[in-house]
C-alpha positions in Angstrom: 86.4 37.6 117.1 86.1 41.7 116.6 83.2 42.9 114.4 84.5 44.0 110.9 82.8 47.1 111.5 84.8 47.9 115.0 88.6 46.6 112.7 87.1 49.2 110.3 85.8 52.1 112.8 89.8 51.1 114.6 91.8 51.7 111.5 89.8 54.8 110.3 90.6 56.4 113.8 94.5 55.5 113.0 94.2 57.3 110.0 93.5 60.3 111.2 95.9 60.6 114.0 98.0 60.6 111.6 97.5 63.3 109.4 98.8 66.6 110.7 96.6 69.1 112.3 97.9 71.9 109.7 96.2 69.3 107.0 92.6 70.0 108.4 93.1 73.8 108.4 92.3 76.3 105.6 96.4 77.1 104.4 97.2 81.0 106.0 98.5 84.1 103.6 101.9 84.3 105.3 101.6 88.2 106.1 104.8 89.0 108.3 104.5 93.2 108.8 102.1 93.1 112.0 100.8 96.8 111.0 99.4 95.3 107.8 98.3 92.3 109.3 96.3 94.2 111.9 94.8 96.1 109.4 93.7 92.8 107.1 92.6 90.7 110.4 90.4 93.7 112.0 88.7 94.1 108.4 85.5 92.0 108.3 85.3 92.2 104.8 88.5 90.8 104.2 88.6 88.7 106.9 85.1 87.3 106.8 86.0 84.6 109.6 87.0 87.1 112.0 90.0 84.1 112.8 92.9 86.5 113.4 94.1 85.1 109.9 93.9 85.4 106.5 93.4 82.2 104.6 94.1 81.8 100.9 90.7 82.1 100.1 89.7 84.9 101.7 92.6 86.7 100.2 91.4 85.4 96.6 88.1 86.6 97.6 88.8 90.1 98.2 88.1 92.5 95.0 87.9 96.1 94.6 91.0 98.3 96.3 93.0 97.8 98.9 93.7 100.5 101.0 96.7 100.5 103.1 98.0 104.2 103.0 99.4 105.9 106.7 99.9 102.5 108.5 103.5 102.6 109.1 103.9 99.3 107.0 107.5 97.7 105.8 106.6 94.8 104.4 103.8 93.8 101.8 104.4 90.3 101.3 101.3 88.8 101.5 99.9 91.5 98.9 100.4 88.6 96.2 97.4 86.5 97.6 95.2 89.5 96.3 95.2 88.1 93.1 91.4 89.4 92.4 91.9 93.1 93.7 91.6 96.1 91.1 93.3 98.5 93.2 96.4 98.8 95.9 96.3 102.2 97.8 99.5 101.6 99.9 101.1 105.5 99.7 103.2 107.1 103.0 104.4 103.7 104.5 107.9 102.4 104.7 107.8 100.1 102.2 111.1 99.2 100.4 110.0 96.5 97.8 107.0 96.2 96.3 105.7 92.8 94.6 103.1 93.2 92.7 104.0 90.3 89.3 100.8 88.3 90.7 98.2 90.8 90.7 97.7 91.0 87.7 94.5 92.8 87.4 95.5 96.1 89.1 94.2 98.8 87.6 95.1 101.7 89.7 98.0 101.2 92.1 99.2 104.7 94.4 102.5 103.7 96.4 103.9 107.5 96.7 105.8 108.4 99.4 107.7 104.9 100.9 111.3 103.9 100.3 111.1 102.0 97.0 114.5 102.5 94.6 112.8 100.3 91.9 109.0 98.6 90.3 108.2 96.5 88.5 105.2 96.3 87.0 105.7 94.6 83.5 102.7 92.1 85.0 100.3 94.1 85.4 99.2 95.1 81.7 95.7 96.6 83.0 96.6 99.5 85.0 95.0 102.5 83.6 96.6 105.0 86.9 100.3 104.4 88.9 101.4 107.4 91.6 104.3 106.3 92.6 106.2 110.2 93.5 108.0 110.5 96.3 110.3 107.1 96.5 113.9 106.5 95.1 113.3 105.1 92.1 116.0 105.4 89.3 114.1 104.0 86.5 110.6 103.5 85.3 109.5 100.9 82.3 105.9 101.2 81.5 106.4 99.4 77.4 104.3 96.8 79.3 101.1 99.1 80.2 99.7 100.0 77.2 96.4 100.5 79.7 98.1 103.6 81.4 96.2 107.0 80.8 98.2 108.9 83.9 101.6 108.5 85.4 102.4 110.5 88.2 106.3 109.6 89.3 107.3 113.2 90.7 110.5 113.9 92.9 112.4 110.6 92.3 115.7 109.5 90.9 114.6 108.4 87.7 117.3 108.7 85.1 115.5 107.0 82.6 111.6 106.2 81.8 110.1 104.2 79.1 106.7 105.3 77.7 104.2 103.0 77.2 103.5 103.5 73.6 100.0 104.1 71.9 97.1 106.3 72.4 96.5 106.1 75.9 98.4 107.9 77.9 97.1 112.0 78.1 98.3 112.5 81.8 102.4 113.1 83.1 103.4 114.2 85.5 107.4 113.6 86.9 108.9 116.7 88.3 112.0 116.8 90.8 113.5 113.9 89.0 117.2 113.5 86.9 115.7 113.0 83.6 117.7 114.8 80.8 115.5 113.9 78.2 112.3 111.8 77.1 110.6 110.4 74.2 106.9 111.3 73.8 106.8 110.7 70.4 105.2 107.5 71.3 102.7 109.0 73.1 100.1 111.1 70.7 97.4 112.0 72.7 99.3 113.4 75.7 97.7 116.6 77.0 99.7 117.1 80.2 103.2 117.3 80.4 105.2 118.3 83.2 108.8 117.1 83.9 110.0 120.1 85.7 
């Protein structure tokens, strides 16, 4: 007769042969664009493990800004693992669409000069600073960022743009775009205008 401790010790063993590998692993940010992978993995601060990865938790870990400006990137999925970062520096890439609904505590974001035709950013309530000149964008909506104290949205597309309205906002700036009129009634304390 076996020892109950060797039946036990056997069946413990068949357990975990059984559960899959990727079970015992910390779950990866999926992070497709290999430029801004590179520059995530090769970050020690970010990447704390120095793995070659980005886990979940070190991407919920990371605070402060982002800076991911000049690195020939296309894609920034991944970006919404950042939940805990303040500020996205991502200008003079290729990026075409921008995600930014889960980081919601962005308070300045600079994505100028990339390929974006629209943004979001009804999410992200906090931001205080958005340059975003230089893309294709058609139409801005900023009702949402009551935070915002500069906008800086020059040589676009934009048609249309929706103030955000309250005391806030002093700084505009949005030349080289197709506006034929805007509304700053709502915004009272702005100081610089310039929608040449």
């Amino acid at each position: 007769m076996k020892k109950p401790f060797t039946l036990v010790f056997r069946a413990f063993l068949f357990l975990i042969l059984l559960v899959p590998a990727g079970n015992l692993t910390a779950q990866n940010v999926y992070i497709p664009d290999p430029n801004l992978k590179s520059l995530l993995v090769n970050d020690f601060t970010i990447n704390t493990n120095m793995d070659g990865e980005i886990q979940v938790s070190e991407a919920t870990a990371t605070t402060g800004t982002l800076y991911c400006s000049y690195n020939g990137i296309y894609d920034m999925t991944g970006i919404e693992a950042f939940v805990n970062i303040t500020g996205l520096q991502c200008g003079s890439n290729y990026i075409s669409n921008l995600d930014l609904s889960s980081n919601t505590l962005l308070t300045d974001l600079s994505c100028y000069s990339n390929f974006l035709t629209s943004l979001d950013l009804s999410n992200n309530t906090a931001l205080t600073g958005v340059t975003f000149g230089s893309n294709f964008i058609t139409s801005m909506d900023f009702s949402s960022n009551t935070a915002l104290t500069d906008i800086a949205g020059e040589y676009n597309q934009m048609t249309s743009i929706v103030l955000p309205a309250g005391p806030t906002l002093t700084n505009l700036y949005i030349p080289g775009n197709q506006l034929t009129s805007i509304d700053v009634s709502v915004v009272p304390n702005l100081i610089y205008l310039y929608v040449g």
